[in-house]
C-alpha positions as CSV (number, residue, x, y, z in Angstrom):
1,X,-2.4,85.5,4.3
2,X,0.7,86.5,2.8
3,X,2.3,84.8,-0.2
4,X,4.7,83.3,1.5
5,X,2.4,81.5,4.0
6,X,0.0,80.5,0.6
7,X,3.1,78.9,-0.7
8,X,4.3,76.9,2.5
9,X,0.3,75.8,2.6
10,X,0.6,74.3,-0.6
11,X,3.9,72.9,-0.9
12,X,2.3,71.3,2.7
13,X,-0.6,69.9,0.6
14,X,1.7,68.8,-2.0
15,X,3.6,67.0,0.8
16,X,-0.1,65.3,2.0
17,X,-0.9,64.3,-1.5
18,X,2.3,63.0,-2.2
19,X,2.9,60.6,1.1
20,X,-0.8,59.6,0.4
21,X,0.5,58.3,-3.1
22,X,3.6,56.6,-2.0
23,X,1.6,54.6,1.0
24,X,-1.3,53.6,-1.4
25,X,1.5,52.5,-4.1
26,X,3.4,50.8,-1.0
27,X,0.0,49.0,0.0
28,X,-1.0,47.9,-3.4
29,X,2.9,46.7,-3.7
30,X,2.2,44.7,-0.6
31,X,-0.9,43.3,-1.7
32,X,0.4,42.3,-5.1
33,X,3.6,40.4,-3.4
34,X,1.2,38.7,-0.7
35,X,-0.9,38.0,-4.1
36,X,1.7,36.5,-6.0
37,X,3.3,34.7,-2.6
38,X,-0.1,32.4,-2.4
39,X,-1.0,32.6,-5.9
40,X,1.1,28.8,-6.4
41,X,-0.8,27.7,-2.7
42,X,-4.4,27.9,-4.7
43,X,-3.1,25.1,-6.7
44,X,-2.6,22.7,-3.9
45,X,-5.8,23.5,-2.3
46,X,-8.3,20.8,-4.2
47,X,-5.2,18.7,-3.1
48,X,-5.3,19.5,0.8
49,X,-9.2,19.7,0.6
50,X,-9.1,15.7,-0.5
51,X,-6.7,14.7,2.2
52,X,-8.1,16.4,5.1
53,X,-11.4,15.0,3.5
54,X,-10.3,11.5,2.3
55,X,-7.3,10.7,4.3
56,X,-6.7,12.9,7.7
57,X,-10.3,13.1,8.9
58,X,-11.2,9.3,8.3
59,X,-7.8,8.6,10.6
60,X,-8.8,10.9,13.1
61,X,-12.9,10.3,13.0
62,X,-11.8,6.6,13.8
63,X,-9.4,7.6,16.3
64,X,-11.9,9.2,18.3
65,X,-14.1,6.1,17.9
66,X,-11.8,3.9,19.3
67,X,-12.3,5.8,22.7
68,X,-15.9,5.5,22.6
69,X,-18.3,2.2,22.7
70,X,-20.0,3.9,19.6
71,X,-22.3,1.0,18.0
72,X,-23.9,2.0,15.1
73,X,-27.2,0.2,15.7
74,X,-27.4,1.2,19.3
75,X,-30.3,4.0,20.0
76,X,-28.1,5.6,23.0
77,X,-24.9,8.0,21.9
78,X,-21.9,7.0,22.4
79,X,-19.9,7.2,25.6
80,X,-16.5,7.8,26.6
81,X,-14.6,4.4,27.3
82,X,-10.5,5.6,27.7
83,X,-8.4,2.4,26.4
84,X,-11.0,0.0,27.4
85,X,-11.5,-1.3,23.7
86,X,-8.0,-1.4,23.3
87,X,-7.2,-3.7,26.9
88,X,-10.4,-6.1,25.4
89,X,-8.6,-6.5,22.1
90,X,-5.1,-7.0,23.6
91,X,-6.6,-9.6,26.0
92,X,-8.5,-11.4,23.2
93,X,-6.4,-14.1,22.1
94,X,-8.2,-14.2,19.0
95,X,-6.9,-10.9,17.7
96,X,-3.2,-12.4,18.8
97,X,-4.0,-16.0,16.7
98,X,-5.4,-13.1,13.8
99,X,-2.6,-11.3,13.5
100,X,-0.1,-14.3,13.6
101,X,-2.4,-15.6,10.1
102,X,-1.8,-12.4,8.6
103,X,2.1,-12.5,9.2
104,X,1.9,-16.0,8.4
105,X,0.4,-15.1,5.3
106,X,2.5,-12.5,4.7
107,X,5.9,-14.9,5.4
108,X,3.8,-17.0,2.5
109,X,3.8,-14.2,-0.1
110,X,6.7,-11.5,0.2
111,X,9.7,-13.8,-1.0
112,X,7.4,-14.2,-4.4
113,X,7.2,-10.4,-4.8
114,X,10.8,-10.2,-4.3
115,X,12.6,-13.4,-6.0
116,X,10.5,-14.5,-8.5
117,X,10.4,-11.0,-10.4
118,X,13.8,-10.1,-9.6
119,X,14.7,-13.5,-11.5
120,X,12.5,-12.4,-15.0
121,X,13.3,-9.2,-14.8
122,X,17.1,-10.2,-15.5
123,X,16.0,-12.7,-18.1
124,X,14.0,-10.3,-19.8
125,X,16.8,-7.2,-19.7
126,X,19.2,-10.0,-21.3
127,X,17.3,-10.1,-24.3
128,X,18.4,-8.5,-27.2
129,X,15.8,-8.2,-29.7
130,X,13.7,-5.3,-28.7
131,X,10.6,-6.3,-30.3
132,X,10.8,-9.8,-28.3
133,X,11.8,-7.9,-24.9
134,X,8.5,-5.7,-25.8
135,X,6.3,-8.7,-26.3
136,X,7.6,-10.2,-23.1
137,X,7.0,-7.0,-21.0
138,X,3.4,-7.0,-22.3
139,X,2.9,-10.6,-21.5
140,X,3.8,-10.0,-18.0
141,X,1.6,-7.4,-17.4
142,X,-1.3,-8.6,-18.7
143,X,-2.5,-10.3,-14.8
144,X,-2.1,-6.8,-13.5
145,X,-4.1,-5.0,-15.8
146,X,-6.9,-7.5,-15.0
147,X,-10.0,-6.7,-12.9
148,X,-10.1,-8.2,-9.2
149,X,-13.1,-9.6,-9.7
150,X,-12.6,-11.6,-12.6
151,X,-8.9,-12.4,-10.8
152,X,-11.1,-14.4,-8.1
153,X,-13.8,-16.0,-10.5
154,X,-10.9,-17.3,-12.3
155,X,-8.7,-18.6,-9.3
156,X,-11.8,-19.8,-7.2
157,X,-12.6,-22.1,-10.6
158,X,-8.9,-23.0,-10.7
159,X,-8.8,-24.1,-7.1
160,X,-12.5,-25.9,-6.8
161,X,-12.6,-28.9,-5.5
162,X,-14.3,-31.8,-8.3
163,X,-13.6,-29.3,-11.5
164,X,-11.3,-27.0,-10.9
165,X,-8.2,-27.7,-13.4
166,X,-5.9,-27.8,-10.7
167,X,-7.8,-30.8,-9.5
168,X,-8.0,-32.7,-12.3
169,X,-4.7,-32.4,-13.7
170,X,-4.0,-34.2,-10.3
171,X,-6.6,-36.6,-10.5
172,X,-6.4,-37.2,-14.1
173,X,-3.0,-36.4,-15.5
174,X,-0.5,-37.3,-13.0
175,X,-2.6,-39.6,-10.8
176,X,-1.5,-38.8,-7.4
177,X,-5.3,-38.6,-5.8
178,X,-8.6,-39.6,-6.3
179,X,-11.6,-37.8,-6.5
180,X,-12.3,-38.6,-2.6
181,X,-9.0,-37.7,-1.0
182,X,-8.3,-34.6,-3.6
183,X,-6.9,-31.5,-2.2
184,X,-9.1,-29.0,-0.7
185,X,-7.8,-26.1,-1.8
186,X,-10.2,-23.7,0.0
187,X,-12.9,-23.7,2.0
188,X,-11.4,-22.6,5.3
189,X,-8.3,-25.9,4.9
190,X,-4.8,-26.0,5.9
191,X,-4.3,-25.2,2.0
192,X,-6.0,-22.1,2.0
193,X,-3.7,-19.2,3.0
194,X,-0.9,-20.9,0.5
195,X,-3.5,-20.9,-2.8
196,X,-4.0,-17.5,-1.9
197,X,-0.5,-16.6,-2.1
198,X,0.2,-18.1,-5.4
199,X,-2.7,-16.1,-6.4
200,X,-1.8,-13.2,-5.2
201,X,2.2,-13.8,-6.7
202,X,1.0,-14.5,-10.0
203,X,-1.1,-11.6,-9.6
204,X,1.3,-8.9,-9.4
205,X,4.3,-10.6,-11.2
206,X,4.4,-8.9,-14.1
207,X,3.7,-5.6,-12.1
208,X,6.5,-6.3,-9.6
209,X,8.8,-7.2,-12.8
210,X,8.5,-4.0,-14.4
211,X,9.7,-2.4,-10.8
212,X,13.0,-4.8,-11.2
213,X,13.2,-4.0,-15.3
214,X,13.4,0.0,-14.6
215,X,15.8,-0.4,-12.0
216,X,18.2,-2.4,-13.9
217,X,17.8,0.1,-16.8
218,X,19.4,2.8,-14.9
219,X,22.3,0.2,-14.2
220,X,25.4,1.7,-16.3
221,X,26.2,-1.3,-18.7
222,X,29.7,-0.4,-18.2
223,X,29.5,-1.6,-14.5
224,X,28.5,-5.7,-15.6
225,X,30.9,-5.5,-18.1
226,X,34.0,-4.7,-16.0
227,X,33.3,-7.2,-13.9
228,X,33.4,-9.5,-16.3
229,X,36.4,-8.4,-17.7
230,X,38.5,-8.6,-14.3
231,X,37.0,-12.2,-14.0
232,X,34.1,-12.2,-12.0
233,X,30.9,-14.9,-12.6
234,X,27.9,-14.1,-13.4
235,X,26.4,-15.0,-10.0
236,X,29.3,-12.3,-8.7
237,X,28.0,-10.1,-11.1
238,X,24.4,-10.5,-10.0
239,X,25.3,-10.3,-6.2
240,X,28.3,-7.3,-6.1
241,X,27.0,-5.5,-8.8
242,X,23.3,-5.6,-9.4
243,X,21.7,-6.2,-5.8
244,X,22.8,-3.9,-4.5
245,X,21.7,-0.9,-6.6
246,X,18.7,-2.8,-7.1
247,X,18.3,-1.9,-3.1
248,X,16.0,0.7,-3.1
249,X,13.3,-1.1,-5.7
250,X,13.6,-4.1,-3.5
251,X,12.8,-1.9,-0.1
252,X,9.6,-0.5,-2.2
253,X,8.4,-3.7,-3.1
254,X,9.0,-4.9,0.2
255,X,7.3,-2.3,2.5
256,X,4.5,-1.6,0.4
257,X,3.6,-5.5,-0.4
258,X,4.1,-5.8,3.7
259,X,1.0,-3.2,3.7
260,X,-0.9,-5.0,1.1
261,X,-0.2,-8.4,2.2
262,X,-0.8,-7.9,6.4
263,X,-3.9,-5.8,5.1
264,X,-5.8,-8.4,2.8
265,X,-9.3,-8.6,3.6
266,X,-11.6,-9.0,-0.3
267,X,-9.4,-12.3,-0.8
268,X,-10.4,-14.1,2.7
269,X,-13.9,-12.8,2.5
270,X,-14.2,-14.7,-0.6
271,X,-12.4,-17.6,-0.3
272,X,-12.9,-18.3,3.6
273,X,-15.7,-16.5,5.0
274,X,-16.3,-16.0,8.8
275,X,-14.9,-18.9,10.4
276,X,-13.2,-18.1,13.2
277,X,-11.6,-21.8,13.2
278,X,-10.4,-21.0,9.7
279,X,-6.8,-19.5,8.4
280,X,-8.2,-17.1,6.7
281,X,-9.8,-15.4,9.7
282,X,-7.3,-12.5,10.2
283,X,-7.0,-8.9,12.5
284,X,-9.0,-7.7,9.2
285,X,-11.9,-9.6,9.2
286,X,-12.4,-10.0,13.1
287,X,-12.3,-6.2,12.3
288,X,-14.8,-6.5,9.7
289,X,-17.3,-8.8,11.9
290,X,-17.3,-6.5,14.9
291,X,-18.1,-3.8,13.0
292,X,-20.5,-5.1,10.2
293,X,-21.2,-8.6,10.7
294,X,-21.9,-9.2,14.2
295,X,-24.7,-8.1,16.9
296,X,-25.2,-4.5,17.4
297,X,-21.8,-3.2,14.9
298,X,-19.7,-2.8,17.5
299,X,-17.4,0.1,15.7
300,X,-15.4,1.3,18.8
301,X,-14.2,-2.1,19.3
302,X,-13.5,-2.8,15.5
303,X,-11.5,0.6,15.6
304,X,-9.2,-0.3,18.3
305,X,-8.7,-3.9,16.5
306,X,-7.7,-1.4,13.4
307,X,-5.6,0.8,14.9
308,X,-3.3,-1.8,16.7
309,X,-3.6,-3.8,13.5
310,X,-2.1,-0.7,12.1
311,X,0.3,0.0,14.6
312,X,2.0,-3.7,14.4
313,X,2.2,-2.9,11.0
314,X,4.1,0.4,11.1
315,X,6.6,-0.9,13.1
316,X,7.4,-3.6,11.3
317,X,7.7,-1.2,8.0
318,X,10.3,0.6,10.0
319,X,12.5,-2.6,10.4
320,X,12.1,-3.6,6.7
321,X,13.0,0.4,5.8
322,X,16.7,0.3,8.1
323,X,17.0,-3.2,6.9
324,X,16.2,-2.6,2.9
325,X,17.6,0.6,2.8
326,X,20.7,0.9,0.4
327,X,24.1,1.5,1.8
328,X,25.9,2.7,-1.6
Protein backbone atom coordinates (compact mmCIF):
# COMPACT_ATOMS: atom_id res chain seq x y z
CA UNK A 1 0.00 0.00 0.00
CA UNK A 2 1.42 3.21 -1.05
CA UNK A 3 1.32 6.35 1.06
CA UNK A 4 -0.98 7.93 -0.81
CA UNK A 5 -3.56 5.17 -0.65
CA UNK A 6 -2.73 4.95 3.53
CA UNK A 7 -3.68 8.63 3.50
CA UNK A 8 -7.04 8.47 1.36
CA UNK A 9 -7.79 5.34 3.95
CA UNK A 10 -7.58 7.43 6.73
CA UNK A 11 -8.90 10.66 5.82
CA UNK A 12 -11.90 7.93 4.80
CA UNK A 13 -11.93 6.86 8.43
CA UNK A 14 -11.82 10.27 9.61
CA UNK A 15 -14.82 10.84 7.32
CA UNK A 16 -16.71 7.62 9.17
CA UNK A 17 -15.86 8.85 12.55
CA UNK A 18 -16.87 12.14 11.87
CA UNK A 19 -20.51 11.51 10.24
CA UNK A 20 -20.86 9.06 13.15
CA UNK A 21 -20.43 12.12 15.58
CA UNK A 22 -22.59 14.52 13.78
CA UNK A 23 -25.63 11.81 13.60
CA UNK A 24 -25.21 10.79 17.32
CA UNK A 25 -25.06 14.73 18.25
CA UNK A 26 -28.16 15.14 15.66
CA UNK A 27 -29.99 12.20 17.54
CA UNK A 28 -29.30 13.30 21.05
CA UNK A 29 -30.37 16.92 19.68
CA UNK A 30 -33.63 15.29 18.65
CA UNK A 31 -34.09 13.49 21.76
CA UNK A 32 -33.48 16.52 23.93
CA UNK A 33 -36.07 18.80 21.81
CA UNK A 34 -38.79 15.79 21.88
CA UNK A 35 -37.59 15.94 25.80
CA UNK A 36 -38.19 19.29 26.42
CA UNK A 37 -41.48 19.38 23.82
CA UNK A 38 -43.35 16.93 26.57
CA UNK A 39 -41.45 17.90 29.49
CA UNK A 40 -44.70 20.70 30.33
CA UNK A 41 -47.28 17.59 29.18
CA UNK A 42 -45.98 15.50 32.47
CA UNK A 43 -47.51 18.21 34.43
CA UNK A 44 -50.99 17.68 33.14
CA UNK A 45 -50.85 14.01 33.36
CA UNK A 46 -52.23 13.47 37.29
CA UNK A 47 -54.72 16.02 35.66
CA UNK A 48 -55.87 13.81 32.55
CA UNK A 49 -55.40 10.54 34.72
CA UNK A 50 -58.37 12.09 37.26
CA UNK A 51 -60.76 12.99 34.38
CA UNK A 52 -60.55 10.04 32.37
CA UNK A 53 -60.80 8.28 35.87
CA UNK A 54 -63.36 10.64 37.61
CA UNK A 55 -65.16 12.31 34.91
CA UNK A 56 -64.95 10.68 31.24
CA UNK A 57 -65.12 6.99 32.24
CA UNK A 58 -68.09 7.34 34.71
CA UNK A 59 -70.01 9.20 31.55
CA UNK A 60 -69.12 6.64 29.26
CA UNK A 61 -69.39 3.35 31.79
CA UNK A 62 -73.10 4.76 32.25
CA UNK A 63 -73.56 5.31 28.78
CA UNK A 64 -72.97 1.86 27.89
CA UNK A 65 -75.36 0.93 30.74
CA UNK A 66 -78.10 2.59 29.45
CA UNK A 67 -78.01 0.13 26.43
CA UNK A 68 -78.09 -2.83 28.60
CA UNK A 69 -80.87 -4.13 31.18
CA UNK A 70 -77.82 -4.44 33.67
CA UNK A 71 -79.37 -4.90 37.29
CA UNK A 72 -77.11 -5.11 39.83
CA UNK A 73 -78.76 -7.71 41.94
CA UNK A 74 -79.60 -9.92 39.02
CA UNK A 75 -77.29 -13.33 38.89
CA UNK A 76 -77.45 -13.30 34.77
CA UNK A 77 -75.01 -10.55 32.84
CA UNK A 78 -76.37 -8.06 31.28
CA UNK A 79 -77.76 -8.05 27.79
CA UNK A 80 -77.94 -5.80 24.97
CA UNK A 81 -81.36 -3.81 24.88
CA UNK A 82 -80.69 -0.82 21.94
CA UNK A 83 -83.05 2.28 23.14
CA UNK A 84 -85.42 0.09 24.83
CA UNK A 85 -84.73 1.86 28.33
CA UNK A 86 -84.84 4.95 26.76
CA UNK A 87 -88.64 4.36 24.78
CA UNK A 88 -89.84 2.95 28.57
CA UNK A 89 -88.67 6.18 30.17
CA UNK A 90 -90.09 8.54 27.44
CA UNK A 91 -93.39 6.63 27.63
CA UNK A 92 -93.51 6.79 31.48
CA UNK A 93 -95.48 9.65 32.27
CA UNK A 94 -94.00 9.75 35.56
CA UNK A 95 -90.56 10.79 34.33
CA UNK A 96 -92.61 13.64 32.24
CA UNK A 97 -94.70 14.81 35.69
CA UNK A 98 -90.64 14.40 37.31
CA UNK A 99 -89.10 16.52 35.19
CA UNK A 100 -91.93 19.28 35.13
CA UNK A 101 -91.21 19.35 39.48
CA UNK A 102 -87.78 19.86 38.80
CA UNK A 103 -88.33 22.83 36.32
CA UNK A 104 -91.02 23.95 38.55
CA UNK A 105 -88.63 24.00 41.19
CA UNK A 106 -86.19 25.41 39.35
CA UNK A 107 -88.82 28.45 38.09
CA UNK A 108 -89.15 28.64 42.20
CA UNK A 109 -85.43 29.26 42.87
CA UNK A 110 -83.41 30.99 39.89
CA UNK A 111 -85.00 34.61 40.23
CA UNK A 112 -83.61 34.48 44.03
CA UNK A 113 -80.04 33.65 42.85
CA UNK A 114 -80.33 36.38 40.46
CA UNK A 115 -82.36 39.42 42.11
CA UNK A 116 -82.09 39.16 45.46
CA UNK A 117 -78.04 39.18 45.37
CA UNK A 118 -77.81 41.49 42.62
CA UNK A 119 -79.93 43.89 44.95
CA UNK A 120 -77.20 43.62 48.16
CA UNK A 121 -74.55 43.49 46.26
CA UNK A 122 -75.29 47.25 45.12
CA UNK A 123 -76.17 48.10 48.67
CA UNK A 124 -73.18 46.77 49.94
CA UNK A 125 -70.67 48.38 47.04
CA UNK A 126 -72.40 51.80 48.16
CA UNK A 127 -70.99 51.73 51.36
CA UNK A 128 -68.22 53.71 52.19
CA UNK A 129 -66.65 52.73 55.21
CA UNK A 130 -64.50 49.86 54.37
CA UNK A 131 -64.38 48.26 57.63
CA UNK A 132 -68.41 48.21 57.61
CA UNK A 133 -68.48 46.90 53.77
CA UNK A 134 -65.95 44.15 55.27
CA UNK A 135 -68.18 43.16 58.08
CA UNK A 136 -71.14 43.00 55.77
CA UNK A 137 -69.28 40.79 53.19
CA UNK A 138 -68.45 38.31 56.03
CA UNK A 139 -72.01 38.35 57.30
CA UNK A 140 -73.16 37.19 54.02
CA UNK A 141 -71.08 34.52 53.69
CA UNK A 142 -71.36 32.99 56.68
CA UNK A 143 -74.62 30.41 55.23
CA UNK A 144 -72.17 29.35 52.53
CA UNK A 145 -69.43 28.40 54.48
CA UNK A 146 -71.86 26.20 56.51
CA UNK A 147 -72.04 22.35 56.34
CA UNK A 148 -75.06 20.80 54.41
CA UNK A 149 -75.86 18.81 56.89
CA UNK A 150 -76.23 21.11 59.69
CA UNK A 151 -78.00 23.56 56.70
CA UNK A 152 -80.94 20.77 56.82
CA UNK A 153 -81.03 20.04 60.69
CA UNK A 154 -81.46 23.69 60.97
CA UNK A 155 -84.16 24.34 58.17
CA UNK A 156 -86.10 20.97 58.87
CA UNK A 157 -86.37 22.46 62.74
CA UNK A 158 -87.33 25.79 61.19
CA UNK A 159 -90.09 24.35 59.05
CA UNK A 160 -91.58 21.47 61.62
CA UNK A 161 -94.79 21.39 62.00
CA UNK A 162 -95.90 21.94 66.14
CA UNK A 163 -92.24 23.58 67.02
CA UNK A 164 -90.64 24.77 64.40
CA UNK A 165 -90.22 28.78 64.77
CA UNK A 166 -91.68 29.39 61.66
CA UNK A 167 -94.87 27.86 63.09
CA UNK A 168 -95.09 29.48 66.02
CA UNK A 169 -94.34 32.84 65.19
CA UNK A 170 -97.62 32.13 63.12
CA UNK A 171 -99.48 30.65 65.65
CA UNK A 172 -98.31 32.75 68.45
CA UNK A 173 -97.05 36.10 67.26
CA UNK A 174 -99.26 37.11 64.54
CA UNK A 175 -102.17 34.78 65.07
CA UNK A 176 -103.19 33.87 61.59
CA UNK A 177 -103.59 29.83 62.44
CA UNK A 178 -103.97 27.47 65.04
CA UNK A 179 -102.17 24.68 65.95
CA UNK A 180 -104.74 22.28 63.89
CA UNK A 181 -104.88 24.15 60.62
CA UNK A 182 -100.92 25.32 60.76
CA UNK A 183 -98.99 25.11 57.69
CA UNK A 184 -97.42 22.00 56.61
CA UNK A 185 -94.40 22.95 55.49
CA UNK A 186 -93.02 19.52 54.45
CA UNK A 187 -93.88 16.33 54.45
CA UNK A 188 -94.55 15.66 50.73
CA UNK A 189 -97.49 19.20 50.84
CA UNK A 190 -98.22 21.69 48.25
CA UNK A 191 -95.61 23.88 50.51
CA UNK A 192 -92.80 21.76 50.02
CA UNK A 193 -90.90 22.54 46.83
CA UNK A 194 -91.36 26.49 47.84
CA UNK A 195 -89.62 25.97 51.63
CA UNK A 196 -87.03 24.35 49.77
CA UNK A 197 -86.37 27.25 47.71
CA UNK A 198 -86.11 29.78 50.31
CA UNK A 199 -83.69 27.33 51.75
CA UNK A 200 -81.82 26.93 49.15
CA UNK A 201 -81.80 31.16 48.35
CA UNK A 202 -80.77 31.89 51.65
CA UNK A 203 -78.37 29.33 51.32
CA UNK A 204 -76.23 30.66 48.68
CA UNK A 205 -76.97 34.44 49.06
CA UNK A 206 -74.11 35.57 50.38
CA UNK A 207 -72.18 33.21 47.90
CA UNK A 208 -74.12 34.54 44.87
CA UNK A 209 -73.51 38.26 46.39
CA UNK A 210 -69.91 38.09 46.30
CA UNK A 211 -70.28 36.97 42.35
CA UNK A 212 -72.33 40.44 41.94
CA UNK A 213 -69.70 42.49 44.43
CA UNK A 214 -66.57 41.41 42.09
CA UNK A 215 -68.33 42.20 39.06
CA UNK A 216 -69.24 45.63 40.02
CA UNK A 217 -65.68 46.19 41.29
CA UNK A 218 -64.34 46.00 37.84
CA UNK A 219 -67.07 48.70 36.90
CA UNK A 220 -64.94 52.02 36.07
CA UNK A 221 -66.49 54.51 38.74
CA UNK A 222 -66.11 57.00 36.07
CA UNK A 223 -68.89 55.30 34.05
CA UNK A 224 -71.97 55.88 37.09
CA UNK A 225 -70.67 59.09 37.50
CA UNK A 226 -71.15 60.46 33.97
CA UNK A 227 -74.31 59.39 33.92
CA UNK A 228 -75.17 61.17 36.62
CA UNK A 229 -73.71 64.18 35.60
CA UNK A 230 -75.66 64.26 32.07
CA UNK A 231 -78.85 63.67 34.23
CA UNK A 232 -79.67 60.22 34.31
CA UNK A 233 -81.58 58.43 37.61
CA UNK A 234 -80.30 56.13 39.52
CA UNK A 235 -82.64 53.35 38.18
CA UNK A 236 -81.09 54.58 34.54
CA UNK A 237 -77.86 54.22 36.06
CA UNK A 238 -78.58 50.68 37.31
CA UNK A 239 -80.24 49.57 34.03
CA UNK A 240 -77.85 51.38 31.06
CA UNK A 241 -74.90 51.22 32.95
CA UNK A 242 -74.54 48.42 35.36
CA UNK A 243 -76.67 45.44 33.91
CA UNK A 244 -75.38 45.24 31.41
CA UNK A 245 -71.68 44.63 32.18
CA UNK A 246 -72.93 42.74 34.98
CA UNK A 247 -74.08 40.33 31.95
CA UNK A 248 -71.62 37.78 32.01
CA UNK A 249 -71.79 37.17 36.17
CA UNK A 250 -75.52 37.05 35.71
CA UNK A 251 -75.22 34.22 32.74
CA UNK A 252 -72.76 32.17 35.34
CA UNK A 253 -75.03 32.36 38.04
CA UNK A 254 -77.77 31.48 35.83
CA UNK A 255 -76.45 28.38 33.99
CA UNK A 256 -74.71 26.87 36.77
CA UNK A 257 -77.66 27.38 39.49
CA UNK A 258 -79.96 25.84 36.35
CA UNK A 259 -77.48 22.62 36.92
CA UNK A 260 -77.75 22.72 40.54
CA UNK A 261 -81.25 23.45 40.85
CA UNK A 262 -82.81 20.83 37.95
CA UNK A 263 -80.14 18.40 39.65
CA UNK A 264 -81.27 18.55 43.51
CA UNK A 265 -81.60 15.21 44.81
CA UNK A 266 -79.92 15.30 49.07
CA UNK A 267 -82.70 18.12 49.69
CA UNK A 268 -85.90 15.96 48.49
CA UNK A 269 -84.52 12.83 49.97
CA UNK A 270 -84.66 14.56 53.19
CA UNK A 271 -87.46 16.56 53.24
CA UNK A 272 -89.92 14.31 50.97
CA UNK A 273 -88.81 10.89 50.69
CA UNK A 274 -90.22 8.38 48.09
CA UNK A 275 -93.57 9.41 47.41
CA UNK A 276 -94.33 9.25 44.05
CA UNK A 277 -97.62 11.40 44.86
CA UNK A 278 -95.37 14.06 46.40
CA UNK A 279 -93.62 17.31 44.73
CA UNK A 280 -90.56 16.43 45.67
CA UNK A 281 -90.44 13.24 43.65
CA UNK A 282 -88.26 14.50 40.66
CA UNK A 283 -86.31 12.83 37.34
CA UNK A 284 -83.51 12.53 40.24
CA UNK A 285 -85.02 10.49 42.63
CA UNK A 286 -87.23 8.23 40.20
CA UNK A 287 -83.56 7.88 39.15
CA UNK A 288 -82.45 7.14 42.47
CA UNK A 289 -85.34 4.49 43.25
CA UNK A 290 -84.73 2.46 40.09
CA UNK A 291 -81.41 2.12 40.73
CA UNK A 292 -81.05 1.76 44.63
CA UNK A 293 -84.36 1.70 46.13
CA UNK A 294 -86.52 -0.53 44.23
CA UNK A 295 -86.75 -4.41 43.31
CA UNK A 296 -83.84 -5.86 41.65
CA UNK A 297 -81.68 -2.10 41.10
CA UNK A 298 -82.61 -1.64 37.89
CA UNK A 299 -79.43 0.54 36.68
CA UNK A 300 -79.93 0.36 32.87
CA UNK A 301 -83.20 1.91 33.29
CA UNK A 302 -82.01 4.52 35.97
CA UNK A 303 -79.20 5.42 33.35
CA UNK A 304 -81.43 6.16 30.59
CA UNK A 305 -83.72 8.34 33.16
CA UNK A 306 -80.11 10.14 33.83
CA UNK A 307 -79.03 10.68 30.58
CA UNK A 308 -82.34 12.28 29.18
CA UNK A 309 -82.51 14.05 32.60
CA UNK A 310 -79.16 15.36 31.38
CA UNK A 311 -79.89 15.95 27.97
CA UNK A 312 -83.16 18.30 28.81
CA UNK A 313 -80.80 19.99 30.78
CA UNK A 314 -78.07 20.81 28.30
CA UNK A 315 -80.34 22.24 26.09
CA UNK A 316 -81.89 24.36 28.16
CA UNK A 317 -78.24 25.70 29.33
CA UNK A 318 -77.70 26.58 25.70
CA UNK A 319 -80.87 28.86 25.59
CA UNK A 320 -79.89 30.57 28.98
CA UNK A 321 -76.03 30.87 27.36
CA UNK A 322 -77.48 32.87 23.75
CA UNK A 323 -79.95 34.52 25.94
CA UNK A 324 -77.47 35.71 29.05
CA UNK A 325 -74.70 36.23 26.96
CA UNK A 326 -73.43 39.97 26.88
CA UNK A 327 -73.80 41.97 23.80
CA UNK A 328 -71.18 44.89 24.82
Amino acid sequence: MGIRDAGREKGSMAEVIASDSISRYQRIGLFTQIRQGLSPWWFLLPAVIFFIGYQAYPIFRVLWVSFTDYQYLSQSPAQWVGFANYVEALNDPLMWKSLWRAALFTLMFLPGTIILPLLLAVLVDRVSNARLATIYRVVLLIPAVIPSTLVFVLWKWMYNYQAGPINRFLIDTLGLFTIQDAPQWLGGTALTLPAIAVMEVWWGLGYHTIFFLAGLASIPRDLPEAARIDGASEWQIFWHVIRPRLAPIMMILVVLRFGTAMAVIDEYLIFGGFNRETPTYTWTIFMYDQAFHLGLWRQGFAAAIGLIGAAAMMVVMVLLIRVFRSRD
